[in-house]
C-alpha positions as CSV (number, residue, x, y, z in Angstrom):
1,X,28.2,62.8,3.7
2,X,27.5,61.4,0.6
3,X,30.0,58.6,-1.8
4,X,31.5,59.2,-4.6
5,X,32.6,56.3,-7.1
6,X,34.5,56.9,-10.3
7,X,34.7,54.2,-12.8
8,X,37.7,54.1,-15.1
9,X,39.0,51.9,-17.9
10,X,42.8,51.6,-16.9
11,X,45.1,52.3,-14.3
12,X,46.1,56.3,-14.7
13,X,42.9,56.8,-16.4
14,X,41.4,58.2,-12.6
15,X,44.3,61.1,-12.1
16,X,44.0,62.6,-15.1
17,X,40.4,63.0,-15.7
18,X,38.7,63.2,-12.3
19,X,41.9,63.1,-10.4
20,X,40.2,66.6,-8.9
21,X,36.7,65.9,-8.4
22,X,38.2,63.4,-6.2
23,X,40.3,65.1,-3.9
24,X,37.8,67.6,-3.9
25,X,35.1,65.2,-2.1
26,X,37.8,63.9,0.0
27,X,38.8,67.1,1.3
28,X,35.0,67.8,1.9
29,X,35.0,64.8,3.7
30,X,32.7,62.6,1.5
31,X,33.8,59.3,1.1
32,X,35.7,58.6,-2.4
33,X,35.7,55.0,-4.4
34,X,37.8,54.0,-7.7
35,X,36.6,51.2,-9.6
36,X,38.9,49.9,-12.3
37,X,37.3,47.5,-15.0
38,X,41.2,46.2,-16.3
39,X,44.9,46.4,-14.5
40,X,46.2,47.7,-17.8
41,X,47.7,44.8,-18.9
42,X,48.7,45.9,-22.5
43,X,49.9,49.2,-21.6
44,X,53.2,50.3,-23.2
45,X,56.1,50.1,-20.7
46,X,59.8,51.2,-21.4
47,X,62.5,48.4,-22.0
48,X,63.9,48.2,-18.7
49,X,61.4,49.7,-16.6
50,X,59.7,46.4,-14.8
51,X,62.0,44.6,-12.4
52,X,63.0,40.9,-13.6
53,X,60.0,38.6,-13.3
54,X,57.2,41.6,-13.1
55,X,54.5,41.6,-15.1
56,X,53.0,45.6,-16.0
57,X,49.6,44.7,-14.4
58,X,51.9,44.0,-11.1
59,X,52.9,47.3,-11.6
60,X,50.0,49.2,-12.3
61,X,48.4,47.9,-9.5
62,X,50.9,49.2,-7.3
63,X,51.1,52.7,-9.1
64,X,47.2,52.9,-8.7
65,X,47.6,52.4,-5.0
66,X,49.7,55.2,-5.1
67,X,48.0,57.4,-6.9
68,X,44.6,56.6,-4.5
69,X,46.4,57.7,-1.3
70,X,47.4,60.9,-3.0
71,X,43.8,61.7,-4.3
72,X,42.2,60.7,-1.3
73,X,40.5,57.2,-2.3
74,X,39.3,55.6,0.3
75,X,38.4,52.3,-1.4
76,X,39.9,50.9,-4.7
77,X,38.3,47.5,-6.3
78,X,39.2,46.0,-10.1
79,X,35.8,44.4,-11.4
80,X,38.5,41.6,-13.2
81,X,38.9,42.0,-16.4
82,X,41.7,42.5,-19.1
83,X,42.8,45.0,-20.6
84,X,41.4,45.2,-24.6
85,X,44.2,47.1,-26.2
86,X,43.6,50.0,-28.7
87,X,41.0,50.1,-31.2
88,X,41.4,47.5,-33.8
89,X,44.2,45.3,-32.4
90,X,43.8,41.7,-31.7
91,X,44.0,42.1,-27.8
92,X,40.2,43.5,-28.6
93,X,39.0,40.1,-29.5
94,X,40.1,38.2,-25.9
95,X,37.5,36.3,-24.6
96,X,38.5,37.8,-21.3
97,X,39.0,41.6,-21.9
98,X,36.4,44.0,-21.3
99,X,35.9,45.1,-24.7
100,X,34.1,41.3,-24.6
101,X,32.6,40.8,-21.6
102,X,28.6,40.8,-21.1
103,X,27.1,43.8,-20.5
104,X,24.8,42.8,-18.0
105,X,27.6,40.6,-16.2
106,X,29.7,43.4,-16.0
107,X,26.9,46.2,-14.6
108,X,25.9,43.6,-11.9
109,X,29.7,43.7,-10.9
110,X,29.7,46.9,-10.8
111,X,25.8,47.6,-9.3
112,X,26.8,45.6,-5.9
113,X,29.6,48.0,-5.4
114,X,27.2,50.7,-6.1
115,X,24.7,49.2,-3.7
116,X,27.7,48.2,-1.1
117,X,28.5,52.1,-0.9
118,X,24.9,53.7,-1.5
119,X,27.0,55.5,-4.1
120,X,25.0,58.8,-4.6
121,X,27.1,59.8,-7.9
122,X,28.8,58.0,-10.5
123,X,31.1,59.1,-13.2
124,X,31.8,57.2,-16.3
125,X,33.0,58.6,-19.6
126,X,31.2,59.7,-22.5
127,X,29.6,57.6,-25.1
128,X,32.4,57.3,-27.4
129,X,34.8,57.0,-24.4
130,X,36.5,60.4,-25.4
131,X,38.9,59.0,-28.1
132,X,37.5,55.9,-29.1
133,X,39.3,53.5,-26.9
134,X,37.1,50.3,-26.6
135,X,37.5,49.4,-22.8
136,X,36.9,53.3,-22.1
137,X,33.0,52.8,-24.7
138,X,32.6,50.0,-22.2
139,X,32.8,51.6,-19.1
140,X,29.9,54.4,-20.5
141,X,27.6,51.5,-21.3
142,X,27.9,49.3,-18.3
143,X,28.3,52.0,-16.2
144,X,25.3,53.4,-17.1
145,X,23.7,49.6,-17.1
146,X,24.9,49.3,-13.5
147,X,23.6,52.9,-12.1
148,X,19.8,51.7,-13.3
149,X,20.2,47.9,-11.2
150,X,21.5,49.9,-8.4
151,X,19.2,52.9,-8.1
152,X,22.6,55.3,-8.5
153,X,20.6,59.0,-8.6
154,X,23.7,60.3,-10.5
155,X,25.7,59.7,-13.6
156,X,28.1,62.1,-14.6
157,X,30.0,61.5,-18.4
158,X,33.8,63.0,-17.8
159,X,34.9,64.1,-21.0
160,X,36.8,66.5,-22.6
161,X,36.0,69.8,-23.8
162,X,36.7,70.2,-27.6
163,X,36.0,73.7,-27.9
164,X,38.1,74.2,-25.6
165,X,41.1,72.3,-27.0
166,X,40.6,73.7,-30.4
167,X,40.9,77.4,-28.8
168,X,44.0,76.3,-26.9
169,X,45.9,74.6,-30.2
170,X,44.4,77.8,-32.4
171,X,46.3,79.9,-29.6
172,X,49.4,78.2,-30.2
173,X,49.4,78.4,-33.7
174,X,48.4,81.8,-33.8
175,X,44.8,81.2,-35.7
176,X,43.1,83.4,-32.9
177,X,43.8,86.2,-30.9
178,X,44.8,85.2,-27.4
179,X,41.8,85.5,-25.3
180,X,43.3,87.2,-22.0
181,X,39.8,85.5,-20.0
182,X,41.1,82.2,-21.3
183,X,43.5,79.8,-20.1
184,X,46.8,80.3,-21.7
185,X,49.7,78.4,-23.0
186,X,53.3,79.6,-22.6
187,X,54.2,80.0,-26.4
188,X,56.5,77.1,-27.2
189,X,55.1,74.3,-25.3
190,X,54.5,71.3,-27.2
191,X,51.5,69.6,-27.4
192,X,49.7,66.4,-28.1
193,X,49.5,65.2,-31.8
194,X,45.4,64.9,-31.3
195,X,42.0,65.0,-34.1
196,X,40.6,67.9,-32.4
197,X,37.4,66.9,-34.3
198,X,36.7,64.1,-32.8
199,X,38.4,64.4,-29.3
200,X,36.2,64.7,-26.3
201,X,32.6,66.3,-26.2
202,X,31.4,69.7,-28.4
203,X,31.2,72.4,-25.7
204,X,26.9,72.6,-26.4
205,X,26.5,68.8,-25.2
206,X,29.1,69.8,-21.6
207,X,26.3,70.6,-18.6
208,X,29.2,71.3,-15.7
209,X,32.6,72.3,-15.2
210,X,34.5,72.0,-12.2
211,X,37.3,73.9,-10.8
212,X,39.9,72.0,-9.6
213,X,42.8,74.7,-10.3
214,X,43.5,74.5,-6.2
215,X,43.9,71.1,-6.7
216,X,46.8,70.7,-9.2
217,X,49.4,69.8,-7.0
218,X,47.6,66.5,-5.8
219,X,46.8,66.1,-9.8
220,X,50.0,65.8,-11.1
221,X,51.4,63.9,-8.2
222,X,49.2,61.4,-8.9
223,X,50.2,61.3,-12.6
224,X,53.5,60.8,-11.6
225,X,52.8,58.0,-9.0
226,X,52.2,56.1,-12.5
227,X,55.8,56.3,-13.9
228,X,55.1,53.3,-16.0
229,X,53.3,55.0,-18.2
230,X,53.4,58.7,-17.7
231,X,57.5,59.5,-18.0
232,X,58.9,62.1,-16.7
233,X,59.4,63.3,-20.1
234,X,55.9,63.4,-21.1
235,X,53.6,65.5,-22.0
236,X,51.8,65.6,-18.8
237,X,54.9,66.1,-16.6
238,X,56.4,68.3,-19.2
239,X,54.0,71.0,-19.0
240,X,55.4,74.1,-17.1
241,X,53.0,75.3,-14.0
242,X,50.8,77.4,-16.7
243,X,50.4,75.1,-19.1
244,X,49.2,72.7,-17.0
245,X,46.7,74.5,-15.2
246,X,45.3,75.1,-18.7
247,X,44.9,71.8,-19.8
248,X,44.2,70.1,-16.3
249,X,42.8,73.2,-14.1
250,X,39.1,72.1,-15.0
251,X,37.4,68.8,-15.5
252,X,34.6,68.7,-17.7
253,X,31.2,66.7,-17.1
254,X,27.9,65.7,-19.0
255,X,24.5,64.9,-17.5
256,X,22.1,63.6,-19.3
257,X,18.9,65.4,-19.3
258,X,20.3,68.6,-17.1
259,X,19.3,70.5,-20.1
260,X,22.0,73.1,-21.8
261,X,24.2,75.4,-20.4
262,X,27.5,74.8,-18.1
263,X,27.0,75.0,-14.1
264,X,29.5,75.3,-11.7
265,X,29.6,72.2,-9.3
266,X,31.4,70.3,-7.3
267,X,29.3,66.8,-8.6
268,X,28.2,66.2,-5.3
269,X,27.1,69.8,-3.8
């Protein structure tokens, strides 16, 4: 059986974009790490929420422990560094966050995990992180720094499929004719306030898709083991079942030099 290690900015960041690739190679009895470059220490938290004297990275570390046992994580390590905020925000310019922290530094944290597990894929994120968010850049470039020192044969880019999103939001606004072949949103489900044009990956650069539509259950359990910042009242956990399977049913991948055209995989068949 082969290992599977899935790099991620932030604490939340594994559920929702390979939450099932994960418990897909659990359940096929591969062996499943999550590395996390920060504890989320500038997330936003509700007043309230964090018990007296807790810090949110206290928290988060907790939630991710949870959210690992649900997925089916066998191992989860922090490579130690801080959280650098969103884009343009003083937290970026730490001398300790991972938005500033050496790249070759970094990938030789991250390379003796890969070597410690003979990891035969990794997943990072794509190269502008999906959305722009600095620590999420980072873990594309030294994760991609760290596959080369450690021999890694696989590198996959989660990301997001714009195409996609665009045909959902053009759904709900009635641009375009329902496409009964496509996933659908219940008319009347809110969603996201998001630049469609510059979220995720164009469909042409995607080279596989994975199914992970059986695996819902375990996806948004592990969203909710993160209560600290994915409420009850979001948008994640607000979704009724249909809606969710239409935004989280597939997870989206890029390969560099695979060629065009989306395969079905499993990312470590």
């Amino acid at each position: 059986m082969a290992t599977l290690v899935c790099f991620h900015a932030h604490p939340d960041d594994e559920c929702i974009q390979t939450g099932g690739i994960m418990r897909i190679a659990h359940e096929a009895g591969h062996r499943v790490v999550l590395v996390v470059a920060t504890r989320g220490e500038h997330g936003e938290v509700a007043e309230g929420f964090l018990d007296e004297g807790e810090e949110l990275w206290e928290r988060r570390v907790k939630e991710t422990a949870a959210s690992a046992e649900v997925l089916g994580v066998d191992r989860v390590v922090y490579l130690g560094y801080v959280d650098s905020g969103m884009i343009d925000t003083p937290q970026n310019h730490a001398p300790e966050s991972f938005w500033q922290a050496d790249l070759e530094e970094a990938a030789a944290r991250l390379a003796q995990i890969l070597q410690e597990e003979e990891a035969e894929v990794l997943t990072v994120y794509d190269d502008h992180g999906g959305y722009g968010h600095p620590d999420h850049i980072q873990v594309h470039r030294v994760g991609y720094r760290a596959a080369e020192m450690a021999g890694t044969p696989r590198v996959y880019e989660t990301t997001v499929n714009r195409d996609q999103v665009q045909r959902l939001f053009d759904q709900m606004s009635g641009a375009a004719t329902p496409d009964p072949d496509a996933p659908h949103i219940p008319e009347g489900t809110e969603m996201p306030d998001l630049d469609t044009s510059t979220f995720g990956s164009p469909e042409a650069l995607i080279t596989a898709r994975v199914d992970v539509s059986a695996f819902l259950d375990f996806k948004r359990r592990a969203m909710r083991a993160h209560a600290s910042q994915i409420s009850d009242t979001s948008f994640f956990l607000t979704l009724p079942p249909d809606a969710f399977a239409a935004a989280f049913g597939v997870e989206w991948f890029i390969r560099r030099g695979q060629g065009p055209g989306i395969t079905e995989t499993s990312l470590l068949s």
